[in-house]
N, C-alpha and C positions, 0 to 999 in steps of 0.2 A: 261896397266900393266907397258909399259917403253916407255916411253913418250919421252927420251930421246935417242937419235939414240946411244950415246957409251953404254945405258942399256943395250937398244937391244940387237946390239950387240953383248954383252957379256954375256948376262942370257937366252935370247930367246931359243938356240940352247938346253940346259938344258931342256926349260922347253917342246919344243917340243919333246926330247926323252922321256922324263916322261910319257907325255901324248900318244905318239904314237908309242915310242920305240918299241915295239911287234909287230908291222905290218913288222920292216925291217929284222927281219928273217923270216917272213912269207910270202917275196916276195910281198908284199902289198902296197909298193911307188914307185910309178910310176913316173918314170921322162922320159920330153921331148926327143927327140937326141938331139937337140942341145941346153941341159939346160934351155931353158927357161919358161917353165914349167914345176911344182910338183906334187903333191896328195899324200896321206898321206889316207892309210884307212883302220881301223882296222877291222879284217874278226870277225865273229860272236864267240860269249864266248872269245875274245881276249880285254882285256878294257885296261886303264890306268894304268900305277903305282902310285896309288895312294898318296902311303906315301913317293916315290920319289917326287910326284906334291909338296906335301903339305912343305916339305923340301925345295923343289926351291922357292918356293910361299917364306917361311918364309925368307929364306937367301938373296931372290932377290928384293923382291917388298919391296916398302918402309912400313913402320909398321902402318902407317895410311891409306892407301891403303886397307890392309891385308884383313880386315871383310867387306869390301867392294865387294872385288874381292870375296870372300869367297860367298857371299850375291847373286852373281853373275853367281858361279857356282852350287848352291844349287837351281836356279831356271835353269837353263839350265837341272840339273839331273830331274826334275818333269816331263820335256819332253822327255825324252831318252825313247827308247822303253826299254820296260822288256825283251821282246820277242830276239830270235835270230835273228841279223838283221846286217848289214854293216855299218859301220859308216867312216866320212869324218870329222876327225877335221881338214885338212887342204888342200886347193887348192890354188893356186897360179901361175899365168902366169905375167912374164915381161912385163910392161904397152906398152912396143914398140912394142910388139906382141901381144896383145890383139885383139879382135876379128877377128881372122883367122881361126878359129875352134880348138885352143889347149888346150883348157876349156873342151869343148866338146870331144876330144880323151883322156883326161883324166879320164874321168867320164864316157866313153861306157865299157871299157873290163870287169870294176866289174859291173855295171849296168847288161851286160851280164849275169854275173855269175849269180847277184841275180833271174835274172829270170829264169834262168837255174835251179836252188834249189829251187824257189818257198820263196826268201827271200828278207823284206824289206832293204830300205837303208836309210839312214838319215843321216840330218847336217843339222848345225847352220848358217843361214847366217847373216854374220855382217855385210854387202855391198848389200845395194838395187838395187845397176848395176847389179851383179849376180844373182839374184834372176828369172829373165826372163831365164836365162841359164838353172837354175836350172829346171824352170815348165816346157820347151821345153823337157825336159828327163824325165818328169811323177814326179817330188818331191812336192809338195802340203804343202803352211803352216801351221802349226800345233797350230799356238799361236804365241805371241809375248811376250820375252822378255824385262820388260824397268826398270833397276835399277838404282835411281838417274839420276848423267846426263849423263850414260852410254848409248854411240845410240842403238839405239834397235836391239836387237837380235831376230831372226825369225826364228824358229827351224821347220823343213823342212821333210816330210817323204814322200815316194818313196813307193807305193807298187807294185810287181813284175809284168812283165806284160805279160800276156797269150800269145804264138802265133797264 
């Protein structure tokens, strides 16, 4: 989407509220103590602002991009459960702190919850280094995304797990 780091930068933050804005009054991002990792997950019947997305999309991404990225997220929704269920657009740990377990204390408290309700979880993964993280906590791949030379996306579901 912004290939170039001042995009970034400068639109990413937009589009992430768009997309996951409703989890941070619902107490649902989770950050590190000492910042260096996030999560971002929206609790069940909580989704996107959509027509916020679709505003940032249009204002930020270049116009030849547009129905690309569009192509992109229309196969990611094929995958989305219908059902009530927790969702993860976004995790993230500082590469100098990676594998110390802050992946993993990001992804236990609602992991928790879902089991505690009897409710799936799901995400997208766009990084096959996570992917192992993710099945060590019960997430199972659902399909694979591949549009154009977009790397593949691996949409990921989680069902609750009995004690």
């Amino acid at each position: 989407m912004y290939p170039e780091a001042a995009n970034y930068l400068r639109h990413f933050p937009s589009f992430a509220t768009a997309l996951g804005g409703a989890a941070l009054p619902n107490r649902t991002a989770l950050i590190s103590t000492d910042c260096s990792g996030a999560a971002l997950w929206l609790p069940p019947d909580v989704g996107p602002d959509e027509e916020a997305l679709a505003d940032v999309i249009a204002k930020s991404v270049a116009a030849a991009k547009q129905s690309y990225l569009m192509a992109i997220i229309e196969e990611m929704g094929r995958y989305h459960p219908n059902e009530p269920h927790w969702y993860l657009p976004f995790i993230g740990v500082d590469p100098a702190q990676q594998g110390k377990g802050l992946g993993a204390a990001l992804l236990k408290p609602v992991l928790s919850k879902c089991d505690e309700a009897h409710l799936p979880a799901y995400l997208e993964s766009t990084n096959a280094k996570n992917r192992t993280l993710y099945e060590r906590h019960g997430f199972r791949a659902i399909g694979e995304i591949k549009v154009g030379d977009c790397p593949p996306i691996v949409p990921m579901l989680r069902h609750p797990i009995e004690p």
